[in-house]
N, C-alpha and C positions, 0 to 999 in steps of 0.2 A: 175273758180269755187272756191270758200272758201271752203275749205274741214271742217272746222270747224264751221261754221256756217249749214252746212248739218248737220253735228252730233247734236248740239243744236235742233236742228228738229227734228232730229230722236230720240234721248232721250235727254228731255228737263228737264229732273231731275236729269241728271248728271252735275258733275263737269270739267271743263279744269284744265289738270293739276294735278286734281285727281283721277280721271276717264278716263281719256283719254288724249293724248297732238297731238298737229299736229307741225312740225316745216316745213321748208325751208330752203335748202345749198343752193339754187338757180337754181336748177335744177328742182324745183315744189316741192309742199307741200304733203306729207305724213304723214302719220300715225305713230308717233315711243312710242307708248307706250300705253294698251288696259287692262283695269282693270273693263270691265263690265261682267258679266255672257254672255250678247248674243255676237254671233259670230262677230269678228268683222267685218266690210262690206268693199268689196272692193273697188276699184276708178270705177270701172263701174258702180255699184251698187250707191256708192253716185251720180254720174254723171247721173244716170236715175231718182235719186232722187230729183235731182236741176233742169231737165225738168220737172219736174211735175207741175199742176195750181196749188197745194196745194201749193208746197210750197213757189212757187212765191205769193200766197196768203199772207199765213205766213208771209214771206220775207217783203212783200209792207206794212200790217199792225205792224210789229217791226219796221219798219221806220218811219211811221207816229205815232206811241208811242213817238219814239223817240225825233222825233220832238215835239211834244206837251211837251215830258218831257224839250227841249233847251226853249219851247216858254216861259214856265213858269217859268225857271230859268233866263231869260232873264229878265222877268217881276218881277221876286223878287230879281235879283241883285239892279235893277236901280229904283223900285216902294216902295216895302216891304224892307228893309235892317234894317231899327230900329226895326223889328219884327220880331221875332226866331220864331213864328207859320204862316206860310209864306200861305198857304193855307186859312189859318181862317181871316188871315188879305184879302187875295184877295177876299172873298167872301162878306165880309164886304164892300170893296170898292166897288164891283160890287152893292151891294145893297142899299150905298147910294146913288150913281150914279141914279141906276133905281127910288128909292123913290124920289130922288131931280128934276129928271126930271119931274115925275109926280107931285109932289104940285109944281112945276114951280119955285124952290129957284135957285137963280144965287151960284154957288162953285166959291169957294178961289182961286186967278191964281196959286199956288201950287198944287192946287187938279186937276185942268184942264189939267197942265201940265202935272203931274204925270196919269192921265187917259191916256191922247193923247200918253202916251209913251205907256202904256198897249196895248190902240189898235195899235199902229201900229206892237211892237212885236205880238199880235196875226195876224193880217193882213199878216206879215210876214210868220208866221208859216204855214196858210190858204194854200197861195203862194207857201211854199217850198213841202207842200204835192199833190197841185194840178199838180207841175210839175211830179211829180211820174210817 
């Protein structure tokens, strides 16, 4: 169990570190320092909390965020890099892509290449959440 990832669940507008810190001497992770109003909770209490479907729910959809967040950093290290609005230029490409497909224009082998990379980092990503 991540004892600190339960907390992030439990109260998801606190701080680590500010609000709370979990360490490990190697003997398992504990709680050493508790600066919220509510009581702090114990290792059984977060342990019934980490059985829960919620928050395996939780848990599964922060990983597939996450990933989405690597797929598209992935896709603007190696796609977008001469564009600091990395978001507006991917939407751009997606939509010339779609338009150019539809009036049937042949793309630059730059543009092809640089798509074929987009999708297979999304493919990718697809991939690492299905294994979940």
């Amino acid at each position: 169990m991540n004892i600190a990832e339960v907390l992030m669940y439990l109260h998801p507008d606190s701080q680590f570190g500010e609000d709370w810190e979990v360490t490990d001497d190697g003997s398992g992770q504990r709680i050493t320092a508790w600066n919220l109003a509510d009581e702090m909770p114990t290792i059984s209490e977060l342990s019934a909390t980490y059985d829960t479907l919620e928050f395996k729910d939780w848990r599964l959809a922060k990983t597939k965020a996450r990933i989405d967040r690597d797929t598209g950093a992935a896709i603007n290290r190696v796609v977008h890099p001469q564009c600091g609005d990395t978001e507006t230029l991917g939407i751009l490409r997606h939509l010339l892509v779609q338009w150019g497909n539809e009036l049937g224009l042949e793309f630059t082998p730059d543009m092809i290449r640089l798509n074929e990379i987009a999708i297979a980092e999304i493919e990718k990503g697809i991939t690492r959440k299905e294994a979940l």
